[in-house]
C-alpha positions in Angstrom: 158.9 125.7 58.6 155.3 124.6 58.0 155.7 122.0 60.7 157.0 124.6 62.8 154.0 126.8 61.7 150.9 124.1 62.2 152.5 122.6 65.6 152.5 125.8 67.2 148.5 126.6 66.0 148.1 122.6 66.7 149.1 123.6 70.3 147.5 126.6 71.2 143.9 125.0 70.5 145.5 121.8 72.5 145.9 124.3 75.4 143.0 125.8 75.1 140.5 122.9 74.7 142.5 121.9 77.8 140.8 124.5 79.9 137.7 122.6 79.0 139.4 120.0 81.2 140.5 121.8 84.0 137.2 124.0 84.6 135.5 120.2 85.5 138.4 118.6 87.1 141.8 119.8 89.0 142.4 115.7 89.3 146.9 116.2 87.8 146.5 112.8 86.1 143.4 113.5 83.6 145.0 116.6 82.7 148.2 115.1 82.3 146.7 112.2 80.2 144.7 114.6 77.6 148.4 116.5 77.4 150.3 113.8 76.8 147.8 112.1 74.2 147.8 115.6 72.0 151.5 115.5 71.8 151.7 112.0 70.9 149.4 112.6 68.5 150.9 115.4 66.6 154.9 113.6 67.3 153.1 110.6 65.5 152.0 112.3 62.9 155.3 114.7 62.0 157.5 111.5 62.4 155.0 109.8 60.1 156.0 112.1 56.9 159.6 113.1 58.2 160.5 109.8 58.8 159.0 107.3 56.5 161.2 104.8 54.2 159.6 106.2 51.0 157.9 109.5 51.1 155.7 108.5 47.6 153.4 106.0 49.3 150.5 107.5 51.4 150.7 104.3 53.9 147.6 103.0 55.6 149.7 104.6 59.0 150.5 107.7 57.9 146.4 107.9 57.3 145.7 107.1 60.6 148.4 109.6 62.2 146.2 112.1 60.2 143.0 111.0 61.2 144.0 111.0 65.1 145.1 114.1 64.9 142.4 115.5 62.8 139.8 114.1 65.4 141.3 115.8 68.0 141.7 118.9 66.5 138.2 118.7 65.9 137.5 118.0 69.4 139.6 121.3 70.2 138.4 123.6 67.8 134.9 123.0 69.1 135.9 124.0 72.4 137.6 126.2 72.0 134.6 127.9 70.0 132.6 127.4 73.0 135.0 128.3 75.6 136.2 131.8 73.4 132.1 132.9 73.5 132.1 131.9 77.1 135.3 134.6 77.4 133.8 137.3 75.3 130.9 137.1 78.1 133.1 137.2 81.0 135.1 139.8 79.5 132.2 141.7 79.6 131.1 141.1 82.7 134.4 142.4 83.9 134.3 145.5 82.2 130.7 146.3 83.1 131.4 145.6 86.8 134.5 147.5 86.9 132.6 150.5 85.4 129.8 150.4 86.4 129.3 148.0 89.4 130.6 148.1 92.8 134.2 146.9 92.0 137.1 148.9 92.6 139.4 146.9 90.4 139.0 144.8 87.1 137.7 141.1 87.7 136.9 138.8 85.2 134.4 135.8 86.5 135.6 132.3 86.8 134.6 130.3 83.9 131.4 127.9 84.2 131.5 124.3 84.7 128.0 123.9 82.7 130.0 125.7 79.7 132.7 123.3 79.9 130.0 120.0 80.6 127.9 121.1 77.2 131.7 122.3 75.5 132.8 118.8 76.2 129.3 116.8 75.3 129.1 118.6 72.0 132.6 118.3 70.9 132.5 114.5 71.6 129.8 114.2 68.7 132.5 114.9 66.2 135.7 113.1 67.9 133.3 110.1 68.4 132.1 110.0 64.6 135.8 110.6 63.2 136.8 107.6 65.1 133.9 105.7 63.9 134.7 106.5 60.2 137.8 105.1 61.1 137.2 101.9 62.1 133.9 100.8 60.9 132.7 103.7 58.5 135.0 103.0 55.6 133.9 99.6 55.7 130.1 100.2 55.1 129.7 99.4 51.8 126.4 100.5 50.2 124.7 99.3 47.4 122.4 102.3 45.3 120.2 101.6 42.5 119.0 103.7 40.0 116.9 103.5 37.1 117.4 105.8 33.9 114.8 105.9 31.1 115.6 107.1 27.5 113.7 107.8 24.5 116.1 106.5 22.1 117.7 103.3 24.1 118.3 100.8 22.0 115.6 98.2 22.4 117.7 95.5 22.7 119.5 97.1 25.2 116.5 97.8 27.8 117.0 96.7 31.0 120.8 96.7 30.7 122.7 97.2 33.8 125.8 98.6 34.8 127.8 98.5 37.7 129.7 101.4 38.6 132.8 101.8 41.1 135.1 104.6 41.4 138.2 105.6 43.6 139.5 102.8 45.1 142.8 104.1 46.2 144.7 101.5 47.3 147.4 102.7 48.7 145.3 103.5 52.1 143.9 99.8 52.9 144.3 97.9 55.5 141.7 94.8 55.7 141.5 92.3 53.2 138.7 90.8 54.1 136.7 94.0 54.2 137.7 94.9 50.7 137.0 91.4 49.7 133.7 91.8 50.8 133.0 94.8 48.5 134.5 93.1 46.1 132.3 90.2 46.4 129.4 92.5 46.7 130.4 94.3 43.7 130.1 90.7 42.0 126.8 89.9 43.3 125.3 92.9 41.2 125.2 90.6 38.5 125.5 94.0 35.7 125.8 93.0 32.4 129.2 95.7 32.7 131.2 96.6 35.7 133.0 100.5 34.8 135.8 101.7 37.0 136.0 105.1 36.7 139.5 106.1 38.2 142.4 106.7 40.5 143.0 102.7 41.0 146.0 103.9 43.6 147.0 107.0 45.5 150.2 108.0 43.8 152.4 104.6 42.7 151.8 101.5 40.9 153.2 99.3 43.3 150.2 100.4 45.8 147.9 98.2 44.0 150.2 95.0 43.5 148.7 93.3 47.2 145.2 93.8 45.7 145.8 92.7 42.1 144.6 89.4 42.1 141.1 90.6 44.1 140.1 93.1 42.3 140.9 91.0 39.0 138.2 88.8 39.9 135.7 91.2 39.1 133.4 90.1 36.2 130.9 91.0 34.1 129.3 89.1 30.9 130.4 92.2 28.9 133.3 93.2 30.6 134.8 95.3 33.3 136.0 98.9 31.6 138.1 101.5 33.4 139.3 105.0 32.8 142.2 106.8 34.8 142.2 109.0 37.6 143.8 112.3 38.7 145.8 110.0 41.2 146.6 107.1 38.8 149.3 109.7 36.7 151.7 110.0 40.2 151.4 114.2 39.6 151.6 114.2 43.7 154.7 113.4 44.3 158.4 113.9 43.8 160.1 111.3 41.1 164.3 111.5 40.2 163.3 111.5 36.6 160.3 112.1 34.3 160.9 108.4 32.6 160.5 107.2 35.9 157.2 108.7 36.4 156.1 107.8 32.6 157.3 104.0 33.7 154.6 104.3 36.9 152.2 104.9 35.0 153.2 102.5 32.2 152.8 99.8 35.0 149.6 100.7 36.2 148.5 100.3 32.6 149.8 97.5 33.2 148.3 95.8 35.7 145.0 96.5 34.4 145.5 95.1 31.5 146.7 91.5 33.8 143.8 92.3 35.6 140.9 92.1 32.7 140.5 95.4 32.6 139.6 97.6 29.5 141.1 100.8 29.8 140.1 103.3 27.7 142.8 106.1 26.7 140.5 108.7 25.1 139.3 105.7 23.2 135.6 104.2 22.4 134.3 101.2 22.4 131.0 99.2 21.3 128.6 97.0 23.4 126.4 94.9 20.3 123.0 92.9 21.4 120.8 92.1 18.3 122.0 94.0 15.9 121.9 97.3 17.7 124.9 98.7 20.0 125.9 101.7 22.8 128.8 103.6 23.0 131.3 103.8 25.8 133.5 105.9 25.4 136.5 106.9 27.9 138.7 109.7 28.4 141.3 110.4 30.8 141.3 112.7 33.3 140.1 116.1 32.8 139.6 118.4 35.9 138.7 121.9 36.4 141.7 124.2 38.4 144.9 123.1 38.5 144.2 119.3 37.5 145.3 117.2 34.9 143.8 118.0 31.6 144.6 115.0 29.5 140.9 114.1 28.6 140.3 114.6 24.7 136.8 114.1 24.4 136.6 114.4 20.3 139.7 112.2 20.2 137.9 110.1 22.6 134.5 109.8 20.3 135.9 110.1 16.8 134.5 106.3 16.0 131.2 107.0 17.6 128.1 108.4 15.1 126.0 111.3 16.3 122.8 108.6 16.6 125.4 106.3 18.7 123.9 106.2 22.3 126.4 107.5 24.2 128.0 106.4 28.1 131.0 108.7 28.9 133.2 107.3 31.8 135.3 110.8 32.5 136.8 110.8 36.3 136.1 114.3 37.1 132.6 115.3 36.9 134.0 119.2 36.5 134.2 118.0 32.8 130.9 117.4 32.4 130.1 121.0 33.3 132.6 123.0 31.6 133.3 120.5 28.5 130.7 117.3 27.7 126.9 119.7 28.2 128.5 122.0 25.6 130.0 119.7 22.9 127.3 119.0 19.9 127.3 115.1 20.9 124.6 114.4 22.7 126.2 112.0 26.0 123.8 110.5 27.2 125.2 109.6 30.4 127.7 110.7 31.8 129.6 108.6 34.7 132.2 110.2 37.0 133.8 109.8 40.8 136.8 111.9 42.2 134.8 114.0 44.9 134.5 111.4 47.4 131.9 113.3 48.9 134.1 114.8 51.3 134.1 111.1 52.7 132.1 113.9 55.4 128.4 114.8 55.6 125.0 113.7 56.2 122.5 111.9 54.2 119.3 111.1 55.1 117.1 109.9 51.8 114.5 111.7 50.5 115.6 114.1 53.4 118.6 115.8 53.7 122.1 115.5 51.1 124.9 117.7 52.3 128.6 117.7 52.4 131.5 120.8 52.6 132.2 119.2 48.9 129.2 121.2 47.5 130.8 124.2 48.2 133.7 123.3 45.6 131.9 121.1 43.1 127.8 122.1 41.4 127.5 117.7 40.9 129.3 116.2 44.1 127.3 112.9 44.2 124.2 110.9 43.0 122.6 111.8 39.7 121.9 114.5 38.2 119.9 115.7 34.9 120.4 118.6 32.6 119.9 119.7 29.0 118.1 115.9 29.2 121.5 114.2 29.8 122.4 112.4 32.5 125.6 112.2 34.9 126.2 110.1 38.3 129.1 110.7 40.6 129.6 108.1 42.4 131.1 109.0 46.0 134.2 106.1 46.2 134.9 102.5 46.7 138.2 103.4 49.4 139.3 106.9 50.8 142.1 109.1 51.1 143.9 111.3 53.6 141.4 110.4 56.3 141.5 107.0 56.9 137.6 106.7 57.3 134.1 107.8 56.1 131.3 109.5 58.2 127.9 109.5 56.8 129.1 109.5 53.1 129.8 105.7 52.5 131.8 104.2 50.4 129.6 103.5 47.3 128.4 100.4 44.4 126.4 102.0 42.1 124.1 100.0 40.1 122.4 101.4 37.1 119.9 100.1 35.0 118.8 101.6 31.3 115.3 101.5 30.6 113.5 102.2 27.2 110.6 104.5 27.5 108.9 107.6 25.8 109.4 109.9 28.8 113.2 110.6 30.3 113.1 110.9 34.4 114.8 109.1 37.6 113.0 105.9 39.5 
């Protein structure tokens, strides 16, 4: 019924972005050719899900039948605003001429080709970006550095870098050598510790067997830690049993373990230089609403002392507002991913930082400071429903701790 439902609305913004069309040209074949693409589109789509050999895996085309259609939805619902404003005018003209004018009957004017022409140049904006994100967008990889300066750092433990990733969600790539280059770039930080900090796959264990061996050559002197991911448990999907769902997860356990990975299970661990040490300490995912809630953060820290200096790797950073600012340990940093930033929005540094996903989460990316603790989101190494990225890039963090009598942000 809900294909029924979002065909028809699918359709009637189709028809009427097509008046767009037909106000600038009669010529049968262009209309004809923007018809026939919008079906295909949405046919591609519906036969995408309806049809597929196993409805768990989010497959690289099923993305892309999403992302079409989403760009040309786009496209319509922009003319469509245009176009409706332009027919709330003439409407009015109509009236007020048949009232008050010279007109005998009711007339409504013909619309305006320079309506259409500005309809048509502002809606490509959008449908041209989408399709960038797409194809090249996703692939941007950008490296961001911060600095973060503590009071009570360890000194042996000043300058010490970290490199963070988050959201890799393989189950929706497509390029191996453009993930290899992230890979490679993620390398080429040269951190003393590389921390994933979840949803490795989209919903099944099996997504991330093709990219196994790449992402297992990522190294770090003190090793490469990870935590899991709203995505990694499979909660999206429909399994015949619940011991075939605990076995999914069992595998991408796993794997991480084959891969070098340290995962941390509301568990802590200790980083030693000199005779002094840091605290990571890892819980699983805990997010605000209706997701998972499996993080234990006192379970997690039970090993760490309350003069321990503290990294949290926690997925969601929803838990550092409603749970880690509260709790009597003092975290100092706090490192997170999830959001994605929309994967949509515009950044311009120093400028401008804006994305719909501030609207449904207060620390969405970058870092932020409160109560003098520190958290960063980072905004994703791969995407997820929509195949692409526009103006929020895929993301390396690289953060370096720095001893010093005043906290702040270089």
């Amino acid at each position: 019924m809900r294909w029924i439902v979002f065909s028809f609305v699918y359709l009637m913004l189709t028809f009427y972005g097509l008046q767009a069309i037909r106000t600038l040209t009669k010529n049968f074949w262009v209309n004809a050719i923007f018809i026939a693409v919008a079906l295909l589109v949405v046919i591609n789509l519906i036969a995408q899900f309806l049809w597929s050999s196993d409805g768990r895996v989010l497959s690289p085309s099923k993305s892309y039948a999403f992302g079409f259609l989403l760009s040309f939805m786009l496209l319509n619902i922009v003319l469509v605003i245009f176009l409706l404003g332009e027919d709330m005018v003439r409407l009015f003209e109509g009236t007020y001429s048949r009232f008050f004018g010279q007109r005998q009957s009711f007339h409504i004017p013909s619309r305006r080709k320079f309506v259409s022409t500005v309809a048509l140049g502002v809606a490509a904006v959008p449908f041209a970006s989408l399709l960038y994100g797409m194809y090249q967008g996703k692939y941007n990889f950008r490296v961001l550095k911060h600095t973060l300066q503590f009071d009570d750092l360890p000194d042996a433990f000043d300058g010490y870098r970290i490199t963070q990733i988050s959201d890799i969600h393989s189950g929706s790539f497509d390029n191996y050598e453009k993930i290899a280059y992230g890979v490679n770039l993620i390398n080429e930080q040269g951190s003393d510790a590389i921390m994933f900090t979840g949803d490795m796959v989209n919903n099944v264990a099996s997504e991330m067997l093709p990219w196994k061996e790449l992402f297992g050559q990522l190294r770090a002197k003190d090793g490469v830690f990870s935590v899991l991911g709203n995505h990694d448990y499979g909660d999206y999907i429909d399994w015949n049993c619940a011991a075939e769902k605990e076995q999914n997860l069992n595998d991408l356990k796993q794997i991480q373990k084959e891969m070098g990975y340290d995962l941390l299970l509301n568990e802590s661990r200790f980083i030693e230089r000199e005779g002094q040490r840091i605290a990571l300490v890892g819980v699983e995912n805990w997010g605000k609403g209706g997701f998972k809630k499996a993080g234990d953060l006192n379970m997690a820290s039970k090993n760490v002392r309350p003069d321990d200096f503290k990294i949290l790797m926690s997925h969601d950073p929803s838990h550092w507002d409603e749970v880690v600012l509260k709790d009597d340990n003092h975290y100092h940093l706090t490192l997170s991913g999830h959001t994605h930033g929309m994967q949509f929005g515009v950044e311009i540094p120093g400028w401008v930082k804006w994305s719909p996903i501030k609207w449904r989460y207060r620390h969405w990316a970058g870092v932020y400071k409160e109560l003098g603790r520190y958290i960063n989101v980072n905004r994703g190494f791969g995407y997820l429903g929509y195949p692409g990225r526009v103006g929020i890039w895929p993301e390396i963090t690289v953060i370096e701790l720095k001893k010093h009598s005043k906290s702040g942000v270089a």
